[in-house]
N, CA, C and O of each residue as an XYZ file, in Angstrom:
208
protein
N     108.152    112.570    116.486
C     107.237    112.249    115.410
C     106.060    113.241    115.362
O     105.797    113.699    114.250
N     105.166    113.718    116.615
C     104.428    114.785    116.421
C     104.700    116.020    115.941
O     103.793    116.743    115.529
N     106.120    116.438    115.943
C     106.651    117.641    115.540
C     106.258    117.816    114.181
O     105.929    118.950    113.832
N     106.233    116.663    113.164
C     106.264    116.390    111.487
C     104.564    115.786    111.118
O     104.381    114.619    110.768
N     103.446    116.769    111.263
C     102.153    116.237    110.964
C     102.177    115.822    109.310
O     101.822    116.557    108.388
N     102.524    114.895    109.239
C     102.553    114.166    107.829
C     100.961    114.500    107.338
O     100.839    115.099    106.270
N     100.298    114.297    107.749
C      98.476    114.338    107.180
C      98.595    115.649    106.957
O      97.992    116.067    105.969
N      99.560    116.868    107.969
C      98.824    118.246    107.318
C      99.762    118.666    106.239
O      99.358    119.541    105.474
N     100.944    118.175    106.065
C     101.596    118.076    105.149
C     101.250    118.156    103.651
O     101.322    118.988    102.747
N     100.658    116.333    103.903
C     100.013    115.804    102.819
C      99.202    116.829    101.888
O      99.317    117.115    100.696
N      97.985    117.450    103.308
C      97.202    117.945    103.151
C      97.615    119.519    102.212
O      97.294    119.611    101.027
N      98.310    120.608    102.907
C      99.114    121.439    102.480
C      99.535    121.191    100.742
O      99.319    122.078     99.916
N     100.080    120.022    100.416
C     100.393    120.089     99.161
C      99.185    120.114     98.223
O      98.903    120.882     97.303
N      98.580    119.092     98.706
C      97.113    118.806     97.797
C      96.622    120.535     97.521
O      96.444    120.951     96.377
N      96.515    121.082     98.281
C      95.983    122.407     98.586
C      96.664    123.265     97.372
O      96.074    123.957     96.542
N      97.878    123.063     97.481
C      98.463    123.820     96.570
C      98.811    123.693     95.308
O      99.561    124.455     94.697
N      98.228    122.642     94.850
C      98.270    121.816     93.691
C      96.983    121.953     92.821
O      96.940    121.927     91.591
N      95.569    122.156     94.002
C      94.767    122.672     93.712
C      94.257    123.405     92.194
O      93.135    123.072     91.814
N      94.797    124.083     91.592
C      94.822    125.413     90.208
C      95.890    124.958     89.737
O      96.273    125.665     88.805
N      96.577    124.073     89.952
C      97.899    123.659     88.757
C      97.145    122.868     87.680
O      95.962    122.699     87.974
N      97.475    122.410     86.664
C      96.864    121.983     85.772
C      97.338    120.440     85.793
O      98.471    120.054     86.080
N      96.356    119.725     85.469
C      96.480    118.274     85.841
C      97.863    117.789     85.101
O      98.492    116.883     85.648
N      98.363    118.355     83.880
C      99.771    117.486     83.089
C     100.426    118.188     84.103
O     101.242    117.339     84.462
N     100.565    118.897     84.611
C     102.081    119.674     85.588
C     101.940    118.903     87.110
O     102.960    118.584     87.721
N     100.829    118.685     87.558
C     100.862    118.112     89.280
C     100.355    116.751     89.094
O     100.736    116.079     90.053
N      99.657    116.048     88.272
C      99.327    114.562     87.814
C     100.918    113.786     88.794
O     101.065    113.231     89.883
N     101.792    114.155     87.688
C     103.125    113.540     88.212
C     103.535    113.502     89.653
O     104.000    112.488     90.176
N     103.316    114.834     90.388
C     103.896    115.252     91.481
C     102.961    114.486     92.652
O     103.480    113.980     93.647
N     101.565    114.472     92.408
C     100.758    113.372     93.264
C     101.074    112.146     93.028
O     101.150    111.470     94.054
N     101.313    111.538     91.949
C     101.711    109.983     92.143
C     102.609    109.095     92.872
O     102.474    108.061     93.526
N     103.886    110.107     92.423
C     104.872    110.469     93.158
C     104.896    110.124     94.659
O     105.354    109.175     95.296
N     104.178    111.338     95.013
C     103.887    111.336     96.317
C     102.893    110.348     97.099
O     102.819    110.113     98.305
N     102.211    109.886     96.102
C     101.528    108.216     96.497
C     101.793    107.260     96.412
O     101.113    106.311     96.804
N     103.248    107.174     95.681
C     103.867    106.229     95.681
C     104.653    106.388     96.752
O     105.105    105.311     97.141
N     105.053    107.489     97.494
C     105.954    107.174     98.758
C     104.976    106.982     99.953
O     105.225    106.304    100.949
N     104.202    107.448     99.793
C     103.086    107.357    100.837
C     102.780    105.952    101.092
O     102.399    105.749    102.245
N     102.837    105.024    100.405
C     102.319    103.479    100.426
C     103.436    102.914    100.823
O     103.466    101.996    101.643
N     104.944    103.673     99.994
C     106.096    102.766    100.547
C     106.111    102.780    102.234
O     106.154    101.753    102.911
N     106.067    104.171    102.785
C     106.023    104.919    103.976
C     105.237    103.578    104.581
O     105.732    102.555    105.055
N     103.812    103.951    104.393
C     103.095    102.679    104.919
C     103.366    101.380    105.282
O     102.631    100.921    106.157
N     104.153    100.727    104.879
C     104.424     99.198    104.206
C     105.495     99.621    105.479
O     105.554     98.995    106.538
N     106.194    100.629    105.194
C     107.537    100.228    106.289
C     107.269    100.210    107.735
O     107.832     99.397    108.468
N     106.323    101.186    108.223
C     105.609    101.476    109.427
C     105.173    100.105    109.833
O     105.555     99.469    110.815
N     104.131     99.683    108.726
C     103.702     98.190    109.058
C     104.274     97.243    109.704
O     104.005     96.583    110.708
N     105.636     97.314    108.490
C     106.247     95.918    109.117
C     106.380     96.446    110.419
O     105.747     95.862    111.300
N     107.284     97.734    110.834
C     107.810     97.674    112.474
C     107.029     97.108    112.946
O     107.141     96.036    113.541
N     105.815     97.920    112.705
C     104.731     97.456    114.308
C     104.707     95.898    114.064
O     104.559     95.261    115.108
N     104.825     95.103    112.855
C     104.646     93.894    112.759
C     105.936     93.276    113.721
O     105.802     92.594    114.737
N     107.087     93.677    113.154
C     107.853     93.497    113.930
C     108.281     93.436    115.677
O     109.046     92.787    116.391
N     107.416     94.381    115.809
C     107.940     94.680    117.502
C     106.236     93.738    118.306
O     105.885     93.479    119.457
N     105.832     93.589    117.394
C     104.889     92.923    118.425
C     104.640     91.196    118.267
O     103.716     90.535    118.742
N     105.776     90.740    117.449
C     106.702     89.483    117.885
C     107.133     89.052    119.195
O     107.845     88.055    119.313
């Protein structure tokens, strides 16, 4: 899991999205905030899970 820094990832795209124009990367961030929350939610449950 440390191999894959998801935050600099994250970070990296934002960066490069930077000078795109909001109708062309608008989409591509939502997108990506919408998996980001799914991501979240699933992580959650485990830990919810394993500490049953």
């Amino acid at each position: 899991m440390k191999e894959t820094p998801l935050d600099e990832l994250v970070a990296e795209a934002i960066e490069q999205g930077k000078n795109e124009p909001n109708e062309e990367i608008l989409d591509m961030f939502e997108t990506l905030h919408e998996r980001l929350v799914r991501a979240e939610g699933m992580v959650a449950d485990e830990i919810a899970r394993r500490r049953r």
